[in-house]
MARLO-130576 format. One record per residue (C-alpha): z, x negated, y; residue in one letter; residue number from 1. Coordinates in steps of 0.5 Angstrom, whole numbers, plus 500, padded with zeros to 3 digits. Each point is the difference from the previous one (the first is absolute). Example, Ala and Ser with C-alpha at 12.3 -4.5 7.8 and 13.67 -1.06 7.14 Angstrom:
2
[[516; 475; 491]; "A"; 1],
[[498; 498; 507]; "S"; 2],
***
This chain:
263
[[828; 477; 780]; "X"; 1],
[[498; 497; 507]; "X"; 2],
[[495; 503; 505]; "X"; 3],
[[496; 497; 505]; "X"; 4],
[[501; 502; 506]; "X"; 5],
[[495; 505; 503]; "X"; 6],
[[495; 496; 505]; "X"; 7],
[[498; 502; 506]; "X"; 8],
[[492; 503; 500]; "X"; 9],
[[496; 495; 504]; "X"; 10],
[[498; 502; 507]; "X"; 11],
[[493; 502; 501]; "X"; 12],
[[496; 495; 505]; "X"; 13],
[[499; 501; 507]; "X"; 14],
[[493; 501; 500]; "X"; 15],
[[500; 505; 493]; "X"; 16],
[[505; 504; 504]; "X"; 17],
[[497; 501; 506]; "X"; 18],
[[493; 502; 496]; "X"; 19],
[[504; 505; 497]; "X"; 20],
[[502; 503; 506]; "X"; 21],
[[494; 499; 504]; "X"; 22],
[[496; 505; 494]; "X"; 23],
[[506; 505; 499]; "X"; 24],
[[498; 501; 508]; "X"; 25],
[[492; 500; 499]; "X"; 26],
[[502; 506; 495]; "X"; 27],
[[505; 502; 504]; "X"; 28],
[[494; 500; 506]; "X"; 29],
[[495; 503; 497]; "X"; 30],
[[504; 506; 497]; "X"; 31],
[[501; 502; 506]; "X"; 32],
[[493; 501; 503]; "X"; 33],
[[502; 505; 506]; "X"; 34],
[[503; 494; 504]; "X"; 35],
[[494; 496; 499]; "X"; 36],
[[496; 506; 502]; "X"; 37],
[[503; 500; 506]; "X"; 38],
[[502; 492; 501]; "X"; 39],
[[491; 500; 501]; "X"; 40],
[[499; 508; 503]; "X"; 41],
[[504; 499; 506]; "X"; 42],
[[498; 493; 503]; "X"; 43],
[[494; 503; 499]; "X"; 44],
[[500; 506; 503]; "X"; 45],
[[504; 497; 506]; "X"; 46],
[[494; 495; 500]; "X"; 47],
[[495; 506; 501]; "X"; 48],
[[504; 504; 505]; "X"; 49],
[[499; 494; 505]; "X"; 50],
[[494; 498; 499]; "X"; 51],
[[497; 507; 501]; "X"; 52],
[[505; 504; 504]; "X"; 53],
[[503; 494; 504]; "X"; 54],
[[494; 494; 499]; "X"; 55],
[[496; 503; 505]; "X"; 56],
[[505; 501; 505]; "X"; 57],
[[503; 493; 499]; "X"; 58],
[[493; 496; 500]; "X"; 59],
[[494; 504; 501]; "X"; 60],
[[495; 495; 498]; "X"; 61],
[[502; 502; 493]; "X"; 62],
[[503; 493; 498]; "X"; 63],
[[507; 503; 499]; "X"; 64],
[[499; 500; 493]; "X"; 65],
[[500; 492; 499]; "X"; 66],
[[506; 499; 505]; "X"; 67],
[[506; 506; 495]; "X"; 68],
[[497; 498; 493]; "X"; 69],
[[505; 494; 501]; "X"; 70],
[[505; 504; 502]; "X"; 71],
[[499; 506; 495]; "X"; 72],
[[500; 494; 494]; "X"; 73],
[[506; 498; 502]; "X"; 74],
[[503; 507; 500]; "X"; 75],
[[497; 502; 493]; "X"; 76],
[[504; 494; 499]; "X"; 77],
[[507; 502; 503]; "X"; 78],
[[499; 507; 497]; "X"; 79],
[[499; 497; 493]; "X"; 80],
[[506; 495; 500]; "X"; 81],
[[504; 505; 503]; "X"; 82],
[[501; 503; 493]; "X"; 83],
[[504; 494; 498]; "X"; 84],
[[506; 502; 503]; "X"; 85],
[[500; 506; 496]; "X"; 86],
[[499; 498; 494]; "X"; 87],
[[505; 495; 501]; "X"; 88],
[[505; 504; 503]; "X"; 89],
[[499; 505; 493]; "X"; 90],
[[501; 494; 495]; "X"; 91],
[[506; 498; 505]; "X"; 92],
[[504; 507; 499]; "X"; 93],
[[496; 502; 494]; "X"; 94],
[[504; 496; 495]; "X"; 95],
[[494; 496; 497]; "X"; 96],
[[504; 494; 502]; "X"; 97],
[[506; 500; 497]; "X"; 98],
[[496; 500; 493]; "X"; 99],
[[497; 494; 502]; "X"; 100],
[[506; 497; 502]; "X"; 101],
[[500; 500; 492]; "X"; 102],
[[495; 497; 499]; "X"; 103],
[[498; 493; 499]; "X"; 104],
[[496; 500; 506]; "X"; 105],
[[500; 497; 508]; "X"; 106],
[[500; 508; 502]; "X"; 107],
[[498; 498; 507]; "X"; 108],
[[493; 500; 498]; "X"; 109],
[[500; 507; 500]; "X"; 110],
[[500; 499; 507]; "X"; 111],
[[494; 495; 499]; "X"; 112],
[[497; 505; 496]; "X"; 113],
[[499; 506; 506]; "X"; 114],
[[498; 494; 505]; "X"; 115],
[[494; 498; 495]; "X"; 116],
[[498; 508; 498]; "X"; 117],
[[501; 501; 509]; "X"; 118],
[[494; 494; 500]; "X"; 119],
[[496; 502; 495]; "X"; 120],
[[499; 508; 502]; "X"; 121],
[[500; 498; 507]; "X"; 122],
[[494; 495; 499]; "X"; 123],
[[496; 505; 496]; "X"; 124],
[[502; 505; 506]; "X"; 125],
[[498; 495; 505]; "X"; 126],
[[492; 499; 496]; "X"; 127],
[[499; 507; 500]; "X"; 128],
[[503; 501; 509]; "X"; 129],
[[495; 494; 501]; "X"; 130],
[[494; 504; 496]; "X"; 131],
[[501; 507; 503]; "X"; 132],
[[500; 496; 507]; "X"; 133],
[[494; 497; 498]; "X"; 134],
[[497; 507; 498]; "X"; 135],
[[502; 503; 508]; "X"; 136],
[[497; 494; 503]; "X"; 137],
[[505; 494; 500]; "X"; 138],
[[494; 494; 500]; "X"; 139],
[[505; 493; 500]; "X"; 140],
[[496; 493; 500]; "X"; 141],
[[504; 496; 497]; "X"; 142],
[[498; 495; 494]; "X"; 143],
[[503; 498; 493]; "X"; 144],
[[505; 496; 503]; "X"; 145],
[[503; 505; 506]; "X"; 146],
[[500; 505; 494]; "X"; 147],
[[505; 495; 497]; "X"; 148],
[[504; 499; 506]; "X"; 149],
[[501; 507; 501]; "X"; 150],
[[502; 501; 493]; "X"; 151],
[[504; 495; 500]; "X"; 152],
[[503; 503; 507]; "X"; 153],
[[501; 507; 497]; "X"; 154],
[[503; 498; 493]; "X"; 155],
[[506; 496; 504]; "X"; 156],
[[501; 506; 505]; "X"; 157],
[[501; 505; 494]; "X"; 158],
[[504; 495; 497]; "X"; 159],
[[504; 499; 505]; "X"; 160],
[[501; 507; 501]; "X"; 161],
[[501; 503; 494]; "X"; 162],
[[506; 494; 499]; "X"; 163],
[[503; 504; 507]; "X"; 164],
[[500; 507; 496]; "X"; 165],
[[501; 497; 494]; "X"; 166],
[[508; 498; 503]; "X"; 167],
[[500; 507; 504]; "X"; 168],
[[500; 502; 493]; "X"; 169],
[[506; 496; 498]; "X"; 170],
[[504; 502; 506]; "X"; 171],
[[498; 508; 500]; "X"; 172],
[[505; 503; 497]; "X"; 173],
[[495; 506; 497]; "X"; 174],
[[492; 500; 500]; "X"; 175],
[[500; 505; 505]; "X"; 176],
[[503; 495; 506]; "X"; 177],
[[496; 495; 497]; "X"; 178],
[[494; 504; 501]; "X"; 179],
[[502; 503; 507]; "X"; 180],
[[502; 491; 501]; "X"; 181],
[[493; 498; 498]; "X"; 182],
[[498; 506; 504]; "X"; 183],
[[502; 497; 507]; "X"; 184],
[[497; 493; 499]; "X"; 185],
[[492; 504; 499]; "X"; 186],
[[500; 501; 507]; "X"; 187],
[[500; 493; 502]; "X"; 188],
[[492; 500; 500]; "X"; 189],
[[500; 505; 505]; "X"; 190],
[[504; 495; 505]; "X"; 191],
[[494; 495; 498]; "X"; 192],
[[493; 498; 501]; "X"; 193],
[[498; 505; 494]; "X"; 194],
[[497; 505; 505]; "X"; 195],
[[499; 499; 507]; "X"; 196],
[[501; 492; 503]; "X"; 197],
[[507; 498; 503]; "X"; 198],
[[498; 499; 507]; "X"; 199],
[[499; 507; 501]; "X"; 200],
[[508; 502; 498]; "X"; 201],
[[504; 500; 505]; "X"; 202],
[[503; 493; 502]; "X"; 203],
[[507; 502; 496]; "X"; 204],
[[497; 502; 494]; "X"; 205],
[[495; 494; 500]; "X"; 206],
[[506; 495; 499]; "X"; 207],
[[501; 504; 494]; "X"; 208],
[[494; 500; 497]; "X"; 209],
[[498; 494; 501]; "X"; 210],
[[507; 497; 497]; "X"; 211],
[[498; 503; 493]; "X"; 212],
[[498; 499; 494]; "X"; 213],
[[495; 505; 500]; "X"; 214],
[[496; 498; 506]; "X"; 215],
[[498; 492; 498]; "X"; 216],
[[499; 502; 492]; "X"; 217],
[[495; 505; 503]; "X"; 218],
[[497; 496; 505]; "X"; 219],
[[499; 494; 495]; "X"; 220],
[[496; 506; 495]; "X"; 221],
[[496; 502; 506]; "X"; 222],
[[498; 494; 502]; "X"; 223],
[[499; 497; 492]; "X"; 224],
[[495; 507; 499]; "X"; 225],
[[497; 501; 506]; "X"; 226],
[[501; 493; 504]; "X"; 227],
[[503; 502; 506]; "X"; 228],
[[504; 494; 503]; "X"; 229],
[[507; 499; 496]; "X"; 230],
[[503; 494; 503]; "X"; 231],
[[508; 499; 499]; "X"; 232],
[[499; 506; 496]; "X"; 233],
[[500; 498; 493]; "X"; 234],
[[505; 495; 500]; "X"; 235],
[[505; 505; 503]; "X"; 236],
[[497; 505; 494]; "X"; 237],
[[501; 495; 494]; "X"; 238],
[[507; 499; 503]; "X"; 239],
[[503; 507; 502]; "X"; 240],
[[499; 501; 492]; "X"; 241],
[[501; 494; 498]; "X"; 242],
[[507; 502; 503]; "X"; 243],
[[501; 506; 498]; "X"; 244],
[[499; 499; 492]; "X"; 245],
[[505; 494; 501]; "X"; 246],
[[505; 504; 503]; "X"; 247],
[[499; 507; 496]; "X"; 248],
[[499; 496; 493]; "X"; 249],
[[508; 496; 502]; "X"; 250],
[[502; 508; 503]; "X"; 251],
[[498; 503; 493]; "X"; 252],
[[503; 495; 496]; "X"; 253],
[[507; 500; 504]; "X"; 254],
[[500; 507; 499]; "X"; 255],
[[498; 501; 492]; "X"; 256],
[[505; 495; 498]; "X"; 257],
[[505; 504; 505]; "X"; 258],
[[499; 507; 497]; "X"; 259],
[[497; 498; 493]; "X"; 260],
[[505; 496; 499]; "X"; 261],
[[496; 494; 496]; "X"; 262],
[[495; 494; 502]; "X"; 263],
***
């Protein structure tokens, strides 16, 4: 009796693959309540320490509040994508990854997934920094429209972020160096214009806070909510991101297919 030969199963689409993913990390999100817990409490805490403790002393006129909330949505963001490095890193050294390999699946949408789970947590942190803000005296002045650029401007930024620490992740040899990696990146709103303007550094550190990521993404936020002058800033902020989700998402797929072993 002859037999057929066995055929391969079909492999599921880019799109059904990736939804997958993108709801297992969701559950995966919502299961672990503490770290969103604290994604939201310590920008918080961080924005009430500055307005109450330093605020007055940084701007005795009362204003401080509508010049750091910028900078603290940005640092909520930055905490929140943070996380992605961890969670990567466990899938990574886990062994969840060898059994996707099994499957008829394009197993770089396990990345993909972490990347849209970090967006949405994060935009739903960001909604409640913003509320919280409103609640100690934040009072912007922008329109329909200077919302939506805004926005637009703060999901590029966590995109852009949390691809970087989704490759920190790949590259980490464990969880624990991937947190302590991704740890390092969080200071880089404190060499910016989050907290105080660059004019009062030191000259030698203006030149870094300037010629960052951070500084032109806050400043284009800042301008958009509260209309101060923005300048050259928002084409510099688009780019830096725009930058960085290009070289992070070549950066995460050279170094999955070199430790998965497969597309």
């Amino acid at each position: 009796m002859n037999l057929s030969p066995r055929t391969a199963p079909a492999s599921a689409s880019f799109l059904v693959a990736n939804a997958v993913f993108v709801g297992r990390s969701i559950r995966l999100s919502l299961r672990n309540v503490e770290a969103l817990i604290m994604a939201v409490m310590l920008p918080v805490m961080l924005m009430l320490l500055f307005t109450y403790v330093f605020g007055g002393a940084l701007d005795p006129g009362g204003n401080y509040v509508n010049y750091v909330v910028p900078g603290i949505i940005l640092l909520c963001a930055g905490f929140g994508s943070s996380s992605t490095a961890v969670d990567v890193s466990m899938d990574m050294t886990g062994g969840i990854i060898d059994r996707f390999r099994t499957m008829p699946i394009h197993s770089m949408g396990v990345v993909t997934g972490h990347v849209a789970a970090s967006l949405a947590r994060n935009l739903l942190a960001t909604a409640i920094v913003i509320g919280v803000a409103c609640l100690v005296g934040f009072r912007p002045n922008a329109g329909a429209a200077e919302w939506l650029a805004a926005l637009g401007v703060i999901v590029l930024f966590i995109l852009a972020f949390t691809w970087l620490f989704a490759a920190i992740g790949l590259v980490a040899g464990s969880p624990s160096a991937a947190s302590g990696y991704g740890f390092a990146l969080l200071f880089l709103p404190y060499l910016s214009s989050a907290f105080v303007q660059t004019e009062t550094m030191p000259r030698w550190l203006q030149g870094v806070a300037n010629h960052q990521p951070i500084t032109p993404v806050i400043e284009t936020i800042r301008g958009l909510l509260t209309g101060t002058p923005i300048g050259d800033q928002a084409w510099l902020a688009v780019g830096w991101c725009a930058l960085l989700i290009v070289g992070s998402v070549v950066w995460c797929s050279l170094s999955f297919k070199r430790k998965a072993g497969r597309r």
